[in-house]
KOLTOR-882207 format. One line per field, with one value per residue: residue number from 1; x, y, z of N, C-alpha, C, CB in turn. Coordinates in Angstrom, 1 decimal. Glycine has a CB too. Example, Ala and Ser with C-alpha at 12.3 -4.5 7.8 and 13.67 -1.06 7.14 Angstrom:
BEGIN
k: 1:2
n_x: 13.2:12.8
n_y: -5.7:-2.2
n_z: 7.8:7.1
ca_x: 12.3:13.7
ca_y: -4.5:-1.1
ca_z: 7.8:7.1
c_x: 13.2:12.9
c_y: -3.3:0.0
c_z: 7.8:7.9
cb_x: 11.3:14.1
cb_y: -4.5:-0.6
cb_z: 9.0:5.7
***
This chain:
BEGIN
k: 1:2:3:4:5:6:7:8:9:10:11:12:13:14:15:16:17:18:19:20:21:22:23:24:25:26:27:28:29:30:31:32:33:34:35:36:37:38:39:40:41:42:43:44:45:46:47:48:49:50:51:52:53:54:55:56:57:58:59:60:61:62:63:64:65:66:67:68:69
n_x: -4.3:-6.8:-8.1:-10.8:-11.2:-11.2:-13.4:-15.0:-15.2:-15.7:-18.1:-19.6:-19.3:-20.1:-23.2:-23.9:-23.2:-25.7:-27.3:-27.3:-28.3:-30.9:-31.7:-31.7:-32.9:-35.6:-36.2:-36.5:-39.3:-40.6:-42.1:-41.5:-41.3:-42.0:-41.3:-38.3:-37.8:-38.6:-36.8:-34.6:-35.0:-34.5:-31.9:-30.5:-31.1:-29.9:-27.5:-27.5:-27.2:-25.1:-23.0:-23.6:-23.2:-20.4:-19.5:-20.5:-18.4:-16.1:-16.3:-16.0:-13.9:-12.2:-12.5:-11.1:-8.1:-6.4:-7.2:-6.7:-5.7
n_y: -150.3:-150.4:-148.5:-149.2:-150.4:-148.3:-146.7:-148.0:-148.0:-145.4:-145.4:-146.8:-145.7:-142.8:-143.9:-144.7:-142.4:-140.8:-142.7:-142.4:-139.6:-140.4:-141.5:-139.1:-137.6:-138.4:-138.4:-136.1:-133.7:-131.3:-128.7:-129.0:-131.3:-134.1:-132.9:-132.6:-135.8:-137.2:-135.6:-136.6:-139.7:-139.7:-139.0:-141.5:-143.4:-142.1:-142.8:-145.8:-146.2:-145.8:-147.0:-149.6:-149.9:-149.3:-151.6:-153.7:-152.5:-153.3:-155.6:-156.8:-155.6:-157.3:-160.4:-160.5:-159.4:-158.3:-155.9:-154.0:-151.3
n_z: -128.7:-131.3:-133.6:-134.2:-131.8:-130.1:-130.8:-130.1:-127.4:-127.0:-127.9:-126.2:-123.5:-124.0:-124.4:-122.1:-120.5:-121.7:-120.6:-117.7:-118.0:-119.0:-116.7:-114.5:-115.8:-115.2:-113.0:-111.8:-111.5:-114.2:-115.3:-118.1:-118.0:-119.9:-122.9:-122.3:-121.5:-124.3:-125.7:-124.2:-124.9:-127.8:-127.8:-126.6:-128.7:-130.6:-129.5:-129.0:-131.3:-132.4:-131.0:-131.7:-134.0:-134.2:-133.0:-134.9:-136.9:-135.1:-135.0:-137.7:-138.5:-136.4:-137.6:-139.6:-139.4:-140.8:-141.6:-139.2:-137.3
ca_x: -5.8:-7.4:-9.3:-12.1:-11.7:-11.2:-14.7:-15.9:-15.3:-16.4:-19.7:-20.2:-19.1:-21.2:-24.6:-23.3:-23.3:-27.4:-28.7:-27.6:-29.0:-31.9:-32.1:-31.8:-34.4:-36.8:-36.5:-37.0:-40.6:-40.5:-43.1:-41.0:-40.8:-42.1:-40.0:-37.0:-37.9:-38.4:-35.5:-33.8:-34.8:-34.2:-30.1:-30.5:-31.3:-28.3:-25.9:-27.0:-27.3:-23.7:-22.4:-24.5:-22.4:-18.7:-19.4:-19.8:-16.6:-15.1:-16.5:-15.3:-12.0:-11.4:-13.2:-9.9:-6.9:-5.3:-7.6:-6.3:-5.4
ca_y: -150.3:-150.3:-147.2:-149.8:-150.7:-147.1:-145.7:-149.0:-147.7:-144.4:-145.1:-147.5:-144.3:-141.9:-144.7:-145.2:-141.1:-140.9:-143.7:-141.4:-137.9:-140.2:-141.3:-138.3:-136.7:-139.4:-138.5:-134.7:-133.5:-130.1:-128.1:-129.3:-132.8:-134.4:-132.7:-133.8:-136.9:-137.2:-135.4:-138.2:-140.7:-139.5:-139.0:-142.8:-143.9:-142.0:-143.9:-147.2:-146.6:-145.3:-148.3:-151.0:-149.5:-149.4:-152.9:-154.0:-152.2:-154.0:-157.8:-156.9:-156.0:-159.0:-161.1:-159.9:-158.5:-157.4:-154.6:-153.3:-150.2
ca_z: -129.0:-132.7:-134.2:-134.0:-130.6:-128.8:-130.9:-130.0:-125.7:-127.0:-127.8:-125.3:-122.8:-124.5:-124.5:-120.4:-120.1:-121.9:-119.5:-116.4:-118.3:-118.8:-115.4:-114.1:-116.1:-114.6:-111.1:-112.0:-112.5:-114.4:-116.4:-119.4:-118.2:-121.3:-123.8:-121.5:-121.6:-125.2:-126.2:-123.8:-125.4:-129.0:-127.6:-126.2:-129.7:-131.6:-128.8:-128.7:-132.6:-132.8:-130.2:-132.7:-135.5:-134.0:-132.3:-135.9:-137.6:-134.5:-135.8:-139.3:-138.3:-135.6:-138.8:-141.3:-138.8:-141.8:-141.2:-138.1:-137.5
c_x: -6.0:-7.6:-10.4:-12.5:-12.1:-13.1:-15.5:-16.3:-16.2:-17.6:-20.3:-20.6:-20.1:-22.9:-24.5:-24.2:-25.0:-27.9:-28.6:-28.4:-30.5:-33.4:-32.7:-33.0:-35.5:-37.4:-37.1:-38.2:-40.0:-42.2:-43.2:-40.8:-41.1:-41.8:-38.9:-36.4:-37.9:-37.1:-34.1:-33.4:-34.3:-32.3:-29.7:-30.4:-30.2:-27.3:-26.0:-27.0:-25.7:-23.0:-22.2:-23.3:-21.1:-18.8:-19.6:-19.0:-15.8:-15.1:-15.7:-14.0:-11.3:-11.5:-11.5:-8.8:-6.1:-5.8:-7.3:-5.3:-5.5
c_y: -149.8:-149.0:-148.1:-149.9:-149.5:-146.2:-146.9:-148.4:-146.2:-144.0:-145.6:-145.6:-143.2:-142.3:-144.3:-143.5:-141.0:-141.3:-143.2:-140.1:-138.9:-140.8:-140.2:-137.3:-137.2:-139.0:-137.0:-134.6:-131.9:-130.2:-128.5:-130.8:-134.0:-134.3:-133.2:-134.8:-137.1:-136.8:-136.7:-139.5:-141.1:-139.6:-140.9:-143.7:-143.8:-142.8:-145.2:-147.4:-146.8:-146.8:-149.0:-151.2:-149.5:-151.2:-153.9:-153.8:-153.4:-155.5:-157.7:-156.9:-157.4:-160.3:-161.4:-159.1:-158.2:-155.8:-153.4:-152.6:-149.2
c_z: -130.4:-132.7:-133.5:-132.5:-129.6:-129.8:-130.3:-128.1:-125.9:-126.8:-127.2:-124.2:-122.6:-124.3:-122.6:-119.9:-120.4:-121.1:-118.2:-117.1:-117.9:-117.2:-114.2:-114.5:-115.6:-113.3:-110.9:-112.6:-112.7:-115.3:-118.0:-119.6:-119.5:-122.7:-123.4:-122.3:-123.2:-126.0:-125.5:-124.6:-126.9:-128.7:-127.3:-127.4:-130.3:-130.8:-129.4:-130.1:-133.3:-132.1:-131.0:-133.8:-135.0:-133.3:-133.6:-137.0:-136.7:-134.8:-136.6:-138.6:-137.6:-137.1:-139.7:-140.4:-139.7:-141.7:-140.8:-138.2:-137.1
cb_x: -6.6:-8.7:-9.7:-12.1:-10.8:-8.8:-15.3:-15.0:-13.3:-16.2:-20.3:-18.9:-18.0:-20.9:-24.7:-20.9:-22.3:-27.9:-28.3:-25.9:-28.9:-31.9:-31.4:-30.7:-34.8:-36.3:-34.7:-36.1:-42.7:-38.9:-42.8:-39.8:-41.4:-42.8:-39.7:-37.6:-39.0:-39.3:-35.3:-34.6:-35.7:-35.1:-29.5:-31.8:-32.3:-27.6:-25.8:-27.9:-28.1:-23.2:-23.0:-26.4:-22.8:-17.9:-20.5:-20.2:-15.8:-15.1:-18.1:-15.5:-11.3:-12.7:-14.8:-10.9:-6.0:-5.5:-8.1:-6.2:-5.7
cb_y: -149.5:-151.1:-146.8:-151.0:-151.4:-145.4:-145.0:-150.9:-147.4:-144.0:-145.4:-149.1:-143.6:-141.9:-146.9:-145.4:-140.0:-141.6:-145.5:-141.0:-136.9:-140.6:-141.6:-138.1:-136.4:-140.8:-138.8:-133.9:-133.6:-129.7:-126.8:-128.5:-133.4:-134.3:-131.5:-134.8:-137.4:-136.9:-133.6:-138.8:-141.0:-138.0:-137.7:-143.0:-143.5:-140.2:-144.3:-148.3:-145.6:-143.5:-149.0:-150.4:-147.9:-147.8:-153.1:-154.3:-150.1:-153.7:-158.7:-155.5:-154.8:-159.9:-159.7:-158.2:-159.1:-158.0:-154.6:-154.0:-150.1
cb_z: -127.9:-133.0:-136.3:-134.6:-130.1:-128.9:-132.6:-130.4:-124.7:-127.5:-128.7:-124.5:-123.4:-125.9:-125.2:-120.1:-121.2:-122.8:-119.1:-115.6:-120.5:-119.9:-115.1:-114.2:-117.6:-114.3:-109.8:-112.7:-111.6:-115.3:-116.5:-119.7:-116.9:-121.4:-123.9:-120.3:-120.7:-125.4:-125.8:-122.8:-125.0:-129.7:-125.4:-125.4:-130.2:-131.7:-126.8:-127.7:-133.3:-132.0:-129.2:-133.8:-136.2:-132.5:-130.9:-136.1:-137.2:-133.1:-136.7:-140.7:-137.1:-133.7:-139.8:-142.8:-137.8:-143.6:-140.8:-137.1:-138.1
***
């Protein structure tokens, strides 16, 4: 497996991990439930931003296998 490909599982992993926290903060009412939730969704953002971003290192590289690495 690449560099590219194993951050490419990572970040998937990591987005995967967020969508249960922010599940889980859904079903929970708290006092604080609206911070939670906001802070949820701000973690939701950095993944699927980080995913976005290793799923195109991983085009380039397949693009140019001289890359790989």
């Amino acid at each position: 497996m690449s560099q590219a490909e194993h951050e490419t599982e990572t970040a998937a992993e990591r987005l995967n991990a967020q969508v249960d926290s922010a599940l889980a903060a859904v079903a929970i009412r708290t006092d604080d439930g609206a911070a939670e939730l906001n802070a949820c969704a701000d973690r939701l953002e950095r993944a699927a931003r980080d995913l976005s971003v290793a799923l195109r290192e991983l085009a380039l590289q397949r693009r140019d296998p001289r890359d790989e690495g």
